[in-house]
Every structure is written in structure tokens, then in C-alpha cells.
C-alpha positions, 0 to 999 in steps of 0.5 A: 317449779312451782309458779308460786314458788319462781314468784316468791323466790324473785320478790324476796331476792329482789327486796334484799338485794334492792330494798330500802331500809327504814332503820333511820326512821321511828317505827310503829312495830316492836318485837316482844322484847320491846326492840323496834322491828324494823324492815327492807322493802320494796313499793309497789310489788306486781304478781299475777297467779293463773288460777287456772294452770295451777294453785299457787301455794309454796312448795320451799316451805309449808304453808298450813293452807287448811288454816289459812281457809278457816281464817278466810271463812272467818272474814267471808262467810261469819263476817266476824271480828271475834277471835273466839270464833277462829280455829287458830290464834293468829290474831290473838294479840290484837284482840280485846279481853272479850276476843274482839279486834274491833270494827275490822275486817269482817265486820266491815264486810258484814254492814248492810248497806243500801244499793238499788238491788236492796239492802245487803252487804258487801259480800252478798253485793258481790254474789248478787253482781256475779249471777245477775250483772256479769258485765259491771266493772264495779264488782268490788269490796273494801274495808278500809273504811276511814270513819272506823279506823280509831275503832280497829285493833289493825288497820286492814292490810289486805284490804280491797277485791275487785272481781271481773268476768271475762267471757265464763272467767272470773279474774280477780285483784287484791290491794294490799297496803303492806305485806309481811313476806315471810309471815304472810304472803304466801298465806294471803295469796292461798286465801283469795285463790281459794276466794276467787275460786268459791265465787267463780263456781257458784256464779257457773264461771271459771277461775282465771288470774289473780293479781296481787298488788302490794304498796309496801312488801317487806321483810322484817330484820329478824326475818332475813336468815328465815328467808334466806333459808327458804329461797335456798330450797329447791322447789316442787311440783305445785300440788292438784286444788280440788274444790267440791263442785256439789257446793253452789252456795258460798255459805255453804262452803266448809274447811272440808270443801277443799282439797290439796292432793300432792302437796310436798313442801320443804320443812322449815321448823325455825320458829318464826317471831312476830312483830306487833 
């Protein structure tokens, strides 16, 4: 069985089987027909994925990883905040009619700042950290940034890395305010392995643990038939991650610097609504 898979399986029990529902309480979300989405949760979700035994993609469903690193991309390497410039259109409904969705996400991680190294960015502080100071424990990013946030079309829901070398291994953790188990969970934890990956080769490390902390993991009423189809899988073998190791410059990654070799998953073709 897939890690990813045990993982996800065991939230998503313990969130119907335990959450709490917010159905007495006004809720920002609506579905497209205008009726209040609401959902059961869970505070506080821990999980912890070795990077190094396996790549923790879902085996019980598909997960269209290849998209999922463009989207990455999109944030990391274009530090863009224009869905115009995205392959897919998962972010369609939050932009403005020019394709922004504001002062969002890679935009946050795009503004120069001033550090004793010189003038860079957030993503370029982490590279420089990792080749020439290994050994901070301030290796880190954030784009809930509170003077903008009347300014983004979504407030960031993953929202914070923090990197640490251990001996030759690169461990990471991403914070994440909430989590969309069924739309996006899986999806998240795809894109910063890979993340994690990226930086580890081109800094000579090692990938190690990823640990992802989510305050507020839910799933959403319209959902709870979808998830109960998928647990109900059997899971699979996780498939082989292939990164090019030509590649020692995070700028020069592409879609097509990553492989995932045996990747078998179970169909799931319901078409999943999405709350906004």
C-alpha cells in the first residue's frame, strides 16, 4: 500500500467518523447554485511523508501530478499571479477579467526584499541559504502577508515552507491554514515533494521528510459520497519519482523534468463540484 494512500485513507475516516460540522454557522463558500457549502473537520492534521522511501501520490484516485507540477511552477519559478500564464484553469474563478488573482501567491514570493546577502526574493533567499548556509534554521517562506491580503482574490491556503538540512538531507514542512481533502489535498502534498526535491538536488542534498500541518482539514458536504467512493479502493504500489539529475538550476526545471514510472490508480470519473 501506497504511504500516501494509508495516510489519506486514515484523515478522511477520522474526519467523518470524528469531525465536527460547521452547518450552525454562516459560511463564507457557496456552491455554484448559490446554496452554503458547508463542511466537517478536523483542527490540527499532522503527516509526515519520507520522501526518500517513496513519492507520496494517491494510488485510490488520480492524481493529475503533471498539472499539479505546472501549477507549482507557476508560483515557484514565474512567481506569477496571472491565470493567463497557467496551463490549467483551476484558478479561473478567483481571477479578475485581465487573468489576475491578485497580490497572491507568486507574487508574494516574487517581491524583492533586502537581506544582508543583497536584494532578492523569497525563493532566491532559499536557494542562496541552501548552498551557502546549510546550517540556519531560518530557511524559510511565507506569503500571508497581512498588508495585502484586501488585495488577493484568495487568501493563500498553503501558505508557509520551512526547509532544514539534516547532515546531506533536505527535510521540509508546509503550513497550510485549511485543506480541501478531496479537491486538493493530495495535490498540495505532490507539489511540494516535488518542491522539496527540486531544491534538494540543485543544493547536492538528499530529499528527506515532508510534514504537512493543516489547521483546518475538511471535507465538504457535497463531497462525503466521492470520499466515501475513493477510501473504499484498494490501494496500489506507489509508483517509481524520476527527477532529471542533468538539472542543477531551479529555473531550469520544466514539466518534463519529472517522471512517474508505474503509476497505477483507480478511476474515479464523478465529477467533482467546487465551492468558491
Amino acid at each position: 500500500m501506497s504511504r500516501a494512500d494509508e495516510i489519506f485513507i486514515a484523515n478522511c475516516r477520522d474526519i467523518l467518523t470524528d469531525g465536527v460540522w460547521d452547518k450552525d454557522l454562516e459560511v463564507r463558500p457557496r456552491w455554484p447554485d448559490g446554496a452554503p457549502a458547508h463542511t466537517v473537520k478536523k483542527f490540527g492534521i499532522v503527516n509526515r511523508y519520507d520522501l526518500s522511501e517513496e513519492f507520496p501520490i494517491l494510488t485510490i484516485r488520480r492524481t493529475f501530478w503533471k498539472s499539479a507540477i505546472d501549477e507549482l511552477l507557476w508560483i515557484w519559478q514565474a512567481k506569477s499571479n496571472n491565470v493567463n500564464e497557467l496551463r490549467t484553469r483551476v484558478w479561473d474563478a478567483w481571477a479578475d477579467e485581465n487573468g489576475s488573482i491578485g497580490k497572491a501567491y507568486g507574487y508574494q514570493l516574487g517581491v524583492k526584499n533586502h537581506y544582508p546577502e543583497g536584494d532578492m526574493d523569497q525563493v532566491d533567499k532559499v536557494i542562496w541559504d541552501l548552498k551557502h548556509n546549510p546550517a540556519s534554521r531560518r530557511i524559510m517562506t511565507n506569503i500571508y502577508n497581512h498588508a495585502d491580503l484586501s488585495e488577493m482574490a484568495l487568501y493563500p491556503c498553503a501558505y508557509s515552507m520551512t526547509f532544514n538540512v539534516s547532515g546531506n538531507t533536505l527535510n521540509a514542512i508546509l503550513n497550510q491554514r485549511s485543506q480541501d481533502m478531496l479537491a486538493a489535498n493530495n495535490w498540495n502534498v505532490v507539489q511540494y515533494a516535488v518542491l522539496t526535491h527540486m531544491f534538494a538536488q540543485i543544493a547536492g542534498l538528499k530529499a528527506g521528510e515532508l510534514v504537512h500541518v493543516i489547521a483546518d482539514a475538511h471535507i465538504y458536504d457535497r463531497h462525503v459520497p466521492a470520499i466515501e467512493e475513493i477510501i473504499a479502493n484498494p490501494p496500489k504500489a506507489a509508483p517509481r519519482f524520476i527527477i532529471d539529475p542533468a538539472v542543477d538550476d531551479f529555473y531550469k526545471f520544466t514539466r518534463d523534468s519529472f517522471k512517474v514510472e508505474n503509476y497505477e490508480y483507480s478511476e474515479f470519473k464523478t465529477k467533482i463540484p467546487v465551492a468558491v
